[in-house]
N, C-alpha and C positions, 0 to 999 in steps of 0.2 A: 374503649371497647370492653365488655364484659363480658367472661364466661363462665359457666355455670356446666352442674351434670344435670342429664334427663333425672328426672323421679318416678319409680314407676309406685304405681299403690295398688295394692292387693286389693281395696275396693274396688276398681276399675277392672283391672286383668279378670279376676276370676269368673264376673260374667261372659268376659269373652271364650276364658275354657271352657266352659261347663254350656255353652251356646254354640261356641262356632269351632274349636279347634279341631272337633273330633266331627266327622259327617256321619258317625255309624255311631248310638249309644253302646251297643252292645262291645265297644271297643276297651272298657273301662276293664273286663274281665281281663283282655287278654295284656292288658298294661300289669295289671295287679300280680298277676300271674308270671309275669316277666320280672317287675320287681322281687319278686321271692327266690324265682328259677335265679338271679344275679346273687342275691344273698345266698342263697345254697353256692354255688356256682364260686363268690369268692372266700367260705370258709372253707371249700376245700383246694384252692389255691393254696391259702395259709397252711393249711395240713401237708401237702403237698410238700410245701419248702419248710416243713417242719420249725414254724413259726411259732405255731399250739401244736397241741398232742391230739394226734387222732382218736376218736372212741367210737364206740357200735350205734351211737343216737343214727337213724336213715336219715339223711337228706329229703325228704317227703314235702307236699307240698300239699295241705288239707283245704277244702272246701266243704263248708258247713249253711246249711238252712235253716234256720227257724223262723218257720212260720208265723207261730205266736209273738213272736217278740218281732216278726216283719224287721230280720235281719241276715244279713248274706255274710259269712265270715271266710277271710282268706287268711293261714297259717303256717307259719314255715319254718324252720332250726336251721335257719343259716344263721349268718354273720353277726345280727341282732344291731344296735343304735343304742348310743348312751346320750347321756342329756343333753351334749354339744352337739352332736352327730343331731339329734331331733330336731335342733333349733339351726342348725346347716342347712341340712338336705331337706325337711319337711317344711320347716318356718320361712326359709327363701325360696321363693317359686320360680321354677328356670335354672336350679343351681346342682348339676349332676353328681355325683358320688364314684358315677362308671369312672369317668378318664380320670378322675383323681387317681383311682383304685389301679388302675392298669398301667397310669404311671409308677406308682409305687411297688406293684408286684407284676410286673409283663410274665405272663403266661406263653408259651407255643403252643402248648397245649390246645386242639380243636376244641375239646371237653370245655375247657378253662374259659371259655370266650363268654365275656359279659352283653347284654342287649340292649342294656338303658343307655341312651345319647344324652337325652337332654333335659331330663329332670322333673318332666311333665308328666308325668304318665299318672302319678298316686292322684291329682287333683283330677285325673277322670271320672275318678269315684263319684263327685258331688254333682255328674249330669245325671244320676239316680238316687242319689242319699241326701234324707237331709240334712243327717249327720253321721260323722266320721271318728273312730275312736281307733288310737293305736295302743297297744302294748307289746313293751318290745324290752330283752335282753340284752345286753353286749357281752360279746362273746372275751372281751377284757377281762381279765383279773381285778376280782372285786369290785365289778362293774353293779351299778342300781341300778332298779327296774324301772322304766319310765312311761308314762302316763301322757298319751296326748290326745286332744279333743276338739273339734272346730263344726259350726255348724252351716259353715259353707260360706261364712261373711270373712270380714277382713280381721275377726280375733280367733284367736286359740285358748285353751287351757293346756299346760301342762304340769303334772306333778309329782310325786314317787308313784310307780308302779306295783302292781301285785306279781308279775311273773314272775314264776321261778326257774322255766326253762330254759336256754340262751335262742332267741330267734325272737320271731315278728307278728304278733295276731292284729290284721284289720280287719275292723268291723262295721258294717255299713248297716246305717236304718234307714232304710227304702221308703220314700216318699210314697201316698198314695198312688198314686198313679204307676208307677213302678211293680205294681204287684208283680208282674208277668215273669221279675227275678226270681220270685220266688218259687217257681216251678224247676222243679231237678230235672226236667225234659229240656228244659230253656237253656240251662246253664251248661247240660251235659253239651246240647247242640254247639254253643258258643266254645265249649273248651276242645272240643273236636276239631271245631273249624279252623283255630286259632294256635292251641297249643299239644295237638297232637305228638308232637315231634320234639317237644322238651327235653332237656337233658335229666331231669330231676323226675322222681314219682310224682301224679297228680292223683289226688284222689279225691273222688266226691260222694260225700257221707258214704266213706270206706271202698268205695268201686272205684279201679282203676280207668282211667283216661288213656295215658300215653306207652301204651304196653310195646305197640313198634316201634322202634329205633328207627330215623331216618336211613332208607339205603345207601343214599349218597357221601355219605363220611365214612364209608368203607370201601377200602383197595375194591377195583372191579375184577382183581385177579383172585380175591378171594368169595365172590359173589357168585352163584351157580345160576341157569339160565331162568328156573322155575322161580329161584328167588326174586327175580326181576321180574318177571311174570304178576306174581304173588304183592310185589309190592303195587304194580301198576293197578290191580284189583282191588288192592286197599285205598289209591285216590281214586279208581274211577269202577264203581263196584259193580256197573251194569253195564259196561263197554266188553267186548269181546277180544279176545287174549291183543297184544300188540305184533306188531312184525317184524321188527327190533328196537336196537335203541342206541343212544350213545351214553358214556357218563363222562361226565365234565368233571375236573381237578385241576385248577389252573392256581399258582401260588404267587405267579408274576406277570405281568405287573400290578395285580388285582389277584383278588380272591376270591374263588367262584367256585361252586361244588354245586351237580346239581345230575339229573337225568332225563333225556326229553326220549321219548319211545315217539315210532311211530302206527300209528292205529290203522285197526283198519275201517275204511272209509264208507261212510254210506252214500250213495247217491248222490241226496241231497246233502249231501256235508256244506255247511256256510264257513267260507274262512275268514269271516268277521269273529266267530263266534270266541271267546276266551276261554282257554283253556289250559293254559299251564299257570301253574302256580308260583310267584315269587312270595321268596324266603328271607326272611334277616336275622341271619342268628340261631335258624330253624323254627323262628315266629313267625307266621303266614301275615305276609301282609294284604294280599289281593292275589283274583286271576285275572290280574289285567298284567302282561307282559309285552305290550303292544309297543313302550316307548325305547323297552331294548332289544325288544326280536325285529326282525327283519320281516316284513309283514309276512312275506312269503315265508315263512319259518312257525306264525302262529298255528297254525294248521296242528302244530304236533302237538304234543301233550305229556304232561308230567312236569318235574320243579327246578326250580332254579334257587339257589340261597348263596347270596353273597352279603359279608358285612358291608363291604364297600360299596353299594347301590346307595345313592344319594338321595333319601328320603327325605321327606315334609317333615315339620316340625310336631305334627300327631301320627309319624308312619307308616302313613296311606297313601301316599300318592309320590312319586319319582319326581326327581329335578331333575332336570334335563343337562347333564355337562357331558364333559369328552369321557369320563371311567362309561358313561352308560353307551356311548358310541362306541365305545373299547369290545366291550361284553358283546354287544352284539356282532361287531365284525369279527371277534375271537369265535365265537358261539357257530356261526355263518362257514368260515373255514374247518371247525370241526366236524360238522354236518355233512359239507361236501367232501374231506377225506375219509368220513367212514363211508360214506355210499361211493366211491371211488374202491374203496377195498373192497366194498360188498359185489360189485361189480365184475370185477380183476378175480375175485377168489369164487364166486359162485355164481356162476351168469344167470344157470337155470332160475335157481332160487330167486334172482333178481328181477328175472323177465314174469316169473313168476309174479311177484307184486307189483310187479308195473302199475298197474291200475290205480293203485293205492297212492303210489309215490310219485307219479308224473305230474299230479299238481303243484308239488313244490319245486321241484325239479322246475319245469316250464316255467313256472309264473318267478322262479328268483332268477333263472335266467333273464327273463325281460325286465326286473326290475335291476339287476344289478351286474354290471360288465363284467365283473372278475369272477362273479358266481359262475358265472357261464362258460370263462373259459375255465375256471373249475369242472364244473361240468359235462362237455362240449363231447367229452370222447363217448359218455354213456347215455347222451340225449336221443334216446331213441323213438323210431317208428314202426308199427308192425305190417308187413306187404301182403300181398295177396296170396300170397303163398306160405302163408303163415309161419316167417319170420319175422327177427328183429333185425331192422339196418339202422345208422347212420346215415344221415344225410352223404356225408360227404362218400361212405361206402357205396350208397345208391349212385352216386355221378360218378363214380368210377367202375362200377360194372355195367352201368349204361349209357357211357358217353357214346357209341357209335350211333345207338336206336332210339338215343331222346335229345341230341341237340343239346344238352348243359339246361333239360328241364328237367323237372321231377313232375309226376304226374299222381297224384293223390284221390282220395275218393272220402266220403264223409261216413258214410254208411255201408259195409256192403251189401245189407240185404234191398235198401229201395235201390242202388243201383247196379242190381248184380249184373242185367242183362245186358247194362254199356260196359260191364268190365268184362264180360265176356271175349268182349271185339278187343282188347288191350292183350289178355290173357293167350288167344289164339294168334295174335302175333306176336306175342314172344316180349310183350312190354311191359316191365315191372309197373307196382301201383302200389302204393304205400297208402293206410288209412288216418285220415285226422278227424278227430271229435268236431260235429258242429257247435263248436263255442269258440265266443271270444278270446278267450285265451290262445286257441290254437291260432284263431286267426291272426292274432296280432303279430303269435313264433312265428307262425308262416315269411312272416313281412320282415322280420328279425332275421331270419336264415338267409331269404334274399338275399341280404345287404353281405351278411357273414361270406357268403358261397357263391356270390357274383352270380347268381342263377336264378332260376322266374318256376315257381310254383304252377300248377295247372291245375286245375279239376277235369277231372275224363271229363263230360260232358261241357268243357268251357270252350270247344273246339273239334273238328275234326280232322286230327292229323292225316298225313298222307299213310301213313304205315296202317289205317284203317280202311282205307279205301280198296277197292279191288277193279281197277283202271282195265284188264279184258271184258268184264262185264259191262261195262259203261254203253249206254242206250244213245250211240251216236251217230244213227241213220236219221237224213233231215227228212220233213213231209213236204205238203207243196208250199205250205205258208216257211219251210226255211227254218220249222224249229225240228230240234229234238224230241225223242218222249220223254229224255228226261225234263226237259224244258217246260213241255206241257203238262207236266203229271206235279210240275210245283204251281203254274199256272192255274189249274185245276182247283189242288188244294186253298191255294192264297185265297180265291176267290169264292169260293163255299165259308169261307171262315168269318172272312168281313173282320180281319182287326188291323185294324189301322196301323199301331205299332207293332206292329208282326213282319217278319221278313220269312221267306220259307223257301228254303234250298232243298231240291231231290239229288239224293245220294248214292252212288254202287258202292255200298258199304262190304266189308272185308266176310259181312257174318250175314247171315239168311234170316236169323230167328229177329232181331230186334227190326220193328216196324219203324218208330218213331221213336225222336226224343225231342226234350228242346234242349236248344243249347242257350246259355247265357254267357257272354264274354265276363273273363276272369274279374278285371278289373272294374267292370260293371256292376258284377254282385256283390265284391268287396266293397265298391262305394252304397251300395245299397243298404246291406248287414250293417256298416257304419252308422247309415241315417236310422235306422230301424233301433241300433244298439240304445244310441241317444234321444229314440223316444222322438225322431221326426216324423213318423210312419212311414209307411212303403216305398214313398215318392217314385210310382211307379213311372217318371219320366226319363228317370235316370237309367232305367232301361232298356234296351230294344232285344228284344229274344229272337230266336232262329228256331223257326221250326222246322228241325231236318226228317225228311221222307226217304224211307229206303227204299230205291228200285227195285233190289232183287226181293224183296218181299212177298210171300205169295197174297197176304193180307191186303198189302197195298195195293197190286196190280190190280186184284180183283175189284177193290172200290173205285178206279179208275176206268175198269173196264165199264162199272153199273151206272155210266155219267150216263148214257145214253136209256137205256133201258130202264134202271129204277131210280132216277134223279135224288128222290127225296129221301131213298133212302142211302144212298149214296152220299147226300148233303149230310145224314143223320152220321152217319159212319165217318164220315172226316171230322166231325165233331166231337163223335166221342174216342177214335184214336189221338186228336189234341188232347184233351182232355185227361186221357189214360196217362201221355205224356208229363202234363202238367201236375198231377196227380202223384207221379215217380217221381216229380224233380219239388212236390210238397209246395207246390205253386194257388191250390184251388183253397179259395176258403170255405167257410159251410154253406155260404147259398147255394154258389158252386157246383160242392161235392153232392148236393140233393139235388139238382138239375142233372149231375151225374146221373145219380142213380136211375133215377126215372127213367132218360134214355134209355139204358142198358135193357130196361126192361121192355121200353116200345121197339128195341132193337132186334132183342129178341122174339118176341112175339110177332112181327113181318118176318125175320128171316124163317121162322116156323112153320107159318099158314102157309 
């Protein structure tokens, strides 16, 4: 048997860098830029533990244009590279300097914390340069200046250098096609995006870049509200003030620092949409936070920066292990205890953004069992009497007059006039949004509260009814009128799938409604959700008639004398129905109209 080691060859690899490592060119700045911030970053470690002698040189970190010479130079007075160090870290591709560096000098220091992993970053230069020149210092006693040069193949040059200041100048000559580096609008954009938040000055041809300090790496005890504010308006410059926020500082078992606010929501807010920021080191890597928030959590907004987030070998994209499931169930629990104090400590305020906040609220309850009973005590709904309950507060102030049901309504204005009949008997009504989401909590509370949701209109209880009024003198054929006044209707109407019960309802003003059984429309909304369409089979409606109606009577009484229009008028009181319960589609609704109008016009003449 024979064994041998892999070979790797810088012919081979560097195509793969400078093609595939990196999926964003414009990444090469923020790599360059991070090598410098690490050099600054570890000569004042060494200062620090008073290794070298401090002096007044700024830690600064220059970016320069020239056009003419179709070159982008990156410049720094940190740490600098002698001739060993160049032919280490630069001549071996893959071979880092960071954890060397960190073993030898461990910092606590937040400041202190180095960003390079893995050695890669300076060869991002050559996906835009066709050639690459360093001169660089060591900050060593009686260290030479060194000279190194490669034009992106598998050779270098190095030789004596001309520096004479200790730190690091690369220079990059921009391929043709690369011009668009050299626009100071280009670069400004890329150093904003990327290294805003730097420890060290940036400056580009003398203009500063990173003037804010991240907020996040300071005590939230010494943070004032406007300052949070202020910073949320620095990532998100055209969103409107936030409604709070949390800040994360976690040291164990991970490291994590960060602030998620939460916004306020527009309408159509999409909670696919990305919007918090992750950080490594205070280098922005992406606003994709989607593999360590909790979906129901992407919604909010603002940053997250941990070293410990398990990055790709170009910094862009998360690996998936247990620190990132960590973070996020850490992250998930912080979230539900401050909106548990926000609750406890200021209700109004709370009920107040309801609106804002009920979709994460709802939607991590359904995704997540522990979220929920996190949750559970401030999962609220608003009733008709414009408060906030609990569920479980609702079955306890109405266990005599609802049977262990809740009775709810989607809308109050299309169905004000069946809440009406609920209201004057004294039966509470909670309102839920018509969407999926609610429908789904709906089904969720169920199970939680042993108890059966309703829609006013899925039914009509007895506590609506008004049983002295009841039409229960028989004729000669043995029926009732109320019997005949459904018969009546059924049969003016001709719908096959229609069932139609006359009612001595509790209240005079509501003529008609339909009713659809509960469980009906939920399987309905279901098929509809999923893009089966209507499958209007799965339905059978009730079309309920109020006897004591004056409306109604009177169409009942006109069977005889004005038939057709009597026909026309059970028509379009369906229809009125159908109309309230958002049933009519647009042919429909303009066969509506029409009527109305030939309705009017006979009852005129």
């Amino acid at each position: 048997m024979v064994q041998g080691n892999l070979k790797i060859h810088s012919e081979n690899i560097l195509p793969i860098i400078k093609k595939w490592l990196y999926s964003d060119k414009d990444i090469f700045v923020r790599e360059l830029i991070s090598n410098a911030c690490d050099a600054s970053s570890k000569l004042q470690i060494l200062q620090d533990q008073e290794i070298i002698k401090k002096d007044e040189t700024p830690l600064e970190i220059k970016v320069f244009i020239d056009k003419d010479k179709k070159t982008l130079t990156f410049s720094d007075r940190g740490i600098g590279m002698d001739h060993e160090e160049v032919e280490k870290y630069i001549a071996q591709l893959a071979f880092s300097g960071a954890e060397e560096f960190l073993e030898k000098y461990k910092s606590d220091k937040p400041e202190d914390q180095i960003i390079g992993h893995f050695g890669l970053g300076f060869y991002s230069a050559f996906m835009v340069a066709k050639k690459v020149e360093i001169e660089t210092l060591s900050y060593k006693e009686g260290a030479k200046p060194v000279f190194w040069s490669s034009d992106g193949s598998s050779t270098y040059e190095i030789d004596r250098g001309s520096r004479v200041e200790r730190g690091t100048q690369i220079t990059l000559y921009l391929s043709e096609e690369e011009a668009e580096y050299l626009d100071p609008s280009r670069i400004r954009g890329i150093l904003e995006k990327y290294c805003a938040f730097l420890p060290h000055p940036i400056l580009l041809d003398a203009s500063s870049i990173n003037e804010t300090p991240p907020l996040w790496i300071r005590p939230s005890s010494e943070i004032t509200d406007q300052e949070y504010i202020d910073f949320y308006h620095k990532l998100y410059p055209f969103e409107p003030a936030p409604l709070f926020w949390v800040h994360l500082n976690v040291d164990y078992p991970f490291n994590l620092k960060g602030i998620l606010y939460f916004p306020k929501l527009s309408k159509d807010v999409d909670i696919k949409k990305e919007t918090i920021k992750l950080f490594c080191n205070r280098v922005f890597v992406s606003n994709d936070c989607n593999d360590i928030l909790p979906a129901y959590l992407t919604i909010l907004r603002g940053a997250i920066d941990s070293p410990d987030i398990p990055l790709n070998v170009s910094r862009s994209t998360l690996q998936l292990d247990r620190t990132v499931r960590q973070l996020g169930n850490h992250i998930s629990k912080k979230i539900s205890d401050k909106l548990s104090t926000f609750y406890r400590t200021d209700q109004k305020k709370f009920h107040a953004c309801w609106e804002d906040i009920e979709i994460i609220i709802k939607y991590g309850a359904l995704q997540e069992d522990k979220f929920y009973e996190r949750v559970k005590e401030f999962l609220i709904f608003k009733n008709d009497r414009g408060e906030f309950t609990t569920i479980e507060d609702y079955l306890t102030r109405n266990k005599e007059k609802t049977n262990n049901t809740v009775f709810y309504a989607h809308e109050e204005h299309s169905q004000a006039s069946f809440l009406q009949l609920y209201q004057r008997k004294g039966i509470e009504v909670i309102f839920s949004r018509p969407m999926m989401i609610d429908q789904a909590l709906v089904q969720l509370l169920e199970q939680k509260h042993s108890t059966n949701f309703k829609r006013i209109d899925a039914d009509v209880s007895e506590n609506l009814l008004d049983p002295s009024r009841e039409k229960t003198l028989l004729d000669a054929e043995g029926k009732t009128e109320r019997v005949r006044i459904a018969e009546f209707f059924k049969a003016k109407l001709h719908e096959e799938n229609l069932d139609v019960e006359a009612k001595s309802l509790a209240s005079d003003e509501l003529p008609t409604f339909l009713m659809i059984k509960e469980q009906e429309r939920r399987m309905r909304e279901m098929f509809a959700h999923h893009g089966k369409g209507d499958m209007p089979n799965l339905v059978k409606p009730t079309f309920v008639v109020n006897t004591n109606n004056r409306l109604i009577q009177s169409i009942f009484k006109m069977r005889d004398t004005h038939p057709e229009l009597a026909k026309d008028m059970v028509r379009h009181v369906y229809d009125t129905a159908r109309l309230a319960g958002k049933e009519l589609n647009q042919k429909q609704l303009g066969d509506y109209l029409n009527r109305s109008t030939k309705i009017l016009e006979a009852l005129s003449s």
